[in-house]
C-alpha positions as MATLAB code, in Angstrom:
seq = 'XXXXXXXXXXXXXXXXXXXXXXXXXXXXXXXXXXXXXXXXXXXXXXXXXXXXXXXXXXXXXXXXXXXXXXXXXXXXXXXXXXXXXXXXXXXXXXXXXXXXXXXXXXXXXXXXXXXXXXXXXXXXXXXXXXXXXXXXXXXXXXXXXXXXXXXXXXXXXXXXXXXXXXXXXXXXXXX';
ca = [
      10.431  -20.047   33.274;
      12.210  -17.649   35.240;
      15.181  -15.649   33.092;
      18.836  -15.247   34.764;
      19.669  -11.645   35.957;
      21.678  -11.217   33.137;
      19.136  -11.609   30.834;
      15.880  -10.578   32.617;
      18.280   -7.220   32.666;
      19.137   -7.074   29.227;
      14.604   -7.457   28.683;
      13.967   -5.070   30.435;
      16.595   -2.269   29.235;
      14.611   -3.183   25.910;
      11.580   -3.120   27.134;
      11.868    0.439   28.612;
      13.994    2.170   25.688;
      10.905    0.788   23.371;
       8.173    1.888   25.725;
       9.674    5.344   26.438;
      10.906    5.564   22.841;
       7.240    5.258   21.648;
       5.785    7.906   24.709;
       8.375   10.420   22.871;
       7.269    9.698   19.398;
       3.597    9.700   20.260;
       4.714   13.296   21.730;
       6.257   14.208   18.424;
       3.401   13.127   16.475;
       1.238   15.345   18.354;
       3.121   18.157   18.448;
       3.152   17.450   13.895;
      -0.436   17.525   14.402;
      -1.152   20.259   16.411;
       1.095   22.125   14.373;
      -0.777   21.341   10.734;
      -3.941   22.347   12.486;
      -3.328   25.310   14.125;
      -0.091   26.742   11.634;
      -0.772   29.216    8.870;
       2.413   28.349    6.468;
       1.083   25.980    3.825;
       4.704   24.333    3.825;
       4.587   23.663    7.345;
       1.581   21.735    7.209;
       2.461   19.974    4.153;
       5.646   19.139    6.209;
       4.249   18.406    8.949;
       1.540   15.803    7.554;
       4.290   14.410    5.644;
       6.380   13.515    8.581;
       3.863   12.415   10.308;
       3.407    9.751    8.154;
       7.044    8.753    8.249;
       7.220    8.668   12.041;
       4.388    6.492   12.523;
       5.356    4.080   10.180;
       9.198    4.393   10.467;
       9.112    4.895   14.317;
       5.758    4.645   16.204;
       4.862    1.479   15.039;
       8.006   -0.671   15.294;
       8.562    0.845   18.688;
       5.007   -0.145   19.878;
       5.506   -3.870   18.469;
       8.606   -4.337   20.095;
       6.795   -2.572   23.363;
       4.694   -5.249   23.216;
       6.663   -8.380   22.479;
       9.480   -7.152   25.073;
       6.643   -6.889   27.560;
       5.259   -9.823   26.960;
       9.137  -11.845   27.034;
       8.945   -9.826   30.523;
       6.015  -10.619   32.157;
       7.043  -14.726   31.308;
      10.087  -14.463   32.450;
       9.710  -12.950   35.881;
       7.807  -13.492   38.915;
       5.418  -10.382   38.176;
       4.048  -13.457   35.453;
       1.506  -12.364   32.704;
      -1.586  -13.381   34.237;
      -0.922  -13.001   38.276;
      -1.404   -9.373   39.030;
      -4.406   -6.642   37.512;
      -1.331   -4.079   36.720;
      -0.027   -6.216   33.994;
      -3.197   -7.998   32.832;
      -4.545   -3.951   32.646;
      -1.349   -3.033   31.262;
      -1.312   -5.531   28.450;
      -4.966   -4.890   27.693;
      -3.661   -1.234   27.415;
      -0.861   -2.143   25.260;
      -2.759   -4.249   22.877;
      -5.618   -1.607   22.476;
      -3.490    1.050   22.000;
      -1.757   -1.382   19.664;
      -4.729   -2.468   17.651;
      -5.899    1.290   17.257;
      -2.902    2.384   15.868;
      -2.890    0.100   13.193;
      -6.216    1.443   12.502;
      -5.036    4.786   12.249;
      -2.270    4.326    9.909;
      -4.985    5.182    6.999;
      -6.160    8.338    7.956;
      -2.779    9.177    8.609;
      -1.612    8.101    5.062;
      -4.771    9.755    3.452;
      -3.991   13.250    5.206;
      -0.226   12.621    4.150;
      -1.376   12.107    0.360;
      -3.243   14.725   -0.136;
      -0.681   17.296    1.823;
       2.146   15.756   -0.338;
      -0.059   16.639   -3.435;
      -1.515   20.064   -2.611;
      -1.656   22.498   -0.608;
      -3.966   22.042    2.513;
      -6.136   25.112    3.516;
      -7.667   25.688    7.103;
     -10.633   24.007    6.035;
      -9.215   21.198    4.278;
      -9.794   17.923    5.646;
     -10.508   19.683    9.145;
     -12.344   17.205   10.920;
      -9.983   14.202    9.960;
      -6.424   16.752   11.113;
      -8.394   17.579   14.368;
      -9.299   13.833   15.010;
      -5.562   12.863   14.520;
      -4.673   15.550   17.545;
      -7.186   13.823   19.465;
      -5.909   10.615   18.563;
      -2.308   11.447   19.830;
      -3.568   12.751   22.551;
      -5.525   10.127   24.267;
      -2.346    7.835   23.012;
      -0.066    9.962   25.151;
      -2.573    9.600   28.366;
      -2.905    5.484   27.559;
       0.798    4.857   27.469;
       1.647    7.846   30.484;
      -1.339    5.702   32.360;
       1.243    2.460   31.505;
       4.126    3.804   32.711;
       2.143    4.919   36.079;
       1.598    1.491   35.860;
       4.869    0.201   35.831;
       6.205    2.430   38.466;
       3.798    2.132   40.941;
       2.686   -1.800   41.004;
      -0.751   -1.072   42.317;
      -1.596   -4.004   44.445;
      -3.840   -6.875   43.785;
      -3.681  -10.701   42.505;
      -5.887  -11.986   39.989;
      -7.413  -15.726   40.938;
      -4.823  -16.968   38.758;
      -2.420  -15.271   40.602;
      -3.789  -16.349   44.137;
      -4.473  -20.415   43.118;
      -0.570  -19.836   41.745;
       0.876  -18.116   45.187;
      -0.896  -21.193   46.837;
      -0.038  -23.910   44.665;
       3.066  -25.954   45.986;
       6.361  -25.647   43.637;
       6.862  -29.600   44.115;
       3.583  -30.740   42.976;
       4.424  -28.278   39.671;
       7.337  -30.595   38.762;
       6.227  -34.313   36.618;
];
């Protein structure tokens, strides 16, 4: 199914504000997490985890859904097709991953937030768990700046699918 201009338009304006909109929170997030690890001010921190908490549940994780569903409305309703090129089947494996370990680190997110809400957090405080949530943002940003590379630049090359589909006659499609 192949969407009219108006509406293949209207998809992708959505699918862009979501994707960029969750590049700029991922950036935010970091920038909360670098900030309770290397910051002195026990407020700060506390602040800092606290947010963080709010902007991955209030922000990062609607915005990555709907990065995902508007891609996928996309890549069905346009030529590029979900399954006919290796940018968007690497893409959407990208998405989903990046997806799928998110949601997994919503509770190490919460459990830093907790305890920061509740006391104040020292430098040694939950150390290893605030320096794995920098690391997690960071290799976030570098998935979804290695998606939009992606989506600029088309690298070439049709999957199988892709090929029998070039070569399959649009007549013989229709009952």
């Amino acid at each position: 199914m192949t969407m009219t201009p108006r509406l293949r338009k209207f998809a992708l304006t959505a699918h862009v504000t979501s994707s960029v909109g969750w590049l700029g929170s991922v950036a935010a997030f970091l920038a909360l997490a670098v900030a309770g690890v290397t910051r002195q001010d026990a407020q700060v921190v506390r602040a800092a985890y606290v947010a963080m908490e709010l902007i991955t549940w209030l922000v990062i994780v609607p915005l990555c859904i709907a990065s995902l569903l508007t891609g996928l409305v996309q890549s069905l309703g346009t030529p590029w097709g979900l399954l006919r090129h290796y940018w968007v089947v690497f893409k959407l494996l990208l998405t989903v991953v990046a997806t799928g370990v998110l949601l997994l680190h919503t509770r190490p997110i919460h459990y830093v937030a907790s305890v920061a809400a509740e006391t104040a957090l020292s430098g040694g405080d939950l150390r290893r768990v605030r320096i794995q949530l920098v690391a997690d943002a960071a290799a976030a940003l570098v998935t979804l700046l290695v998606a939009t590379a992606l989506s600029v630049y088309k690298p070439r090359g049709v999957t199988p699918y892709g090929r029998r589909e070039q070569h399959t006659p649009r007549a013989a499609l229709v009952p």
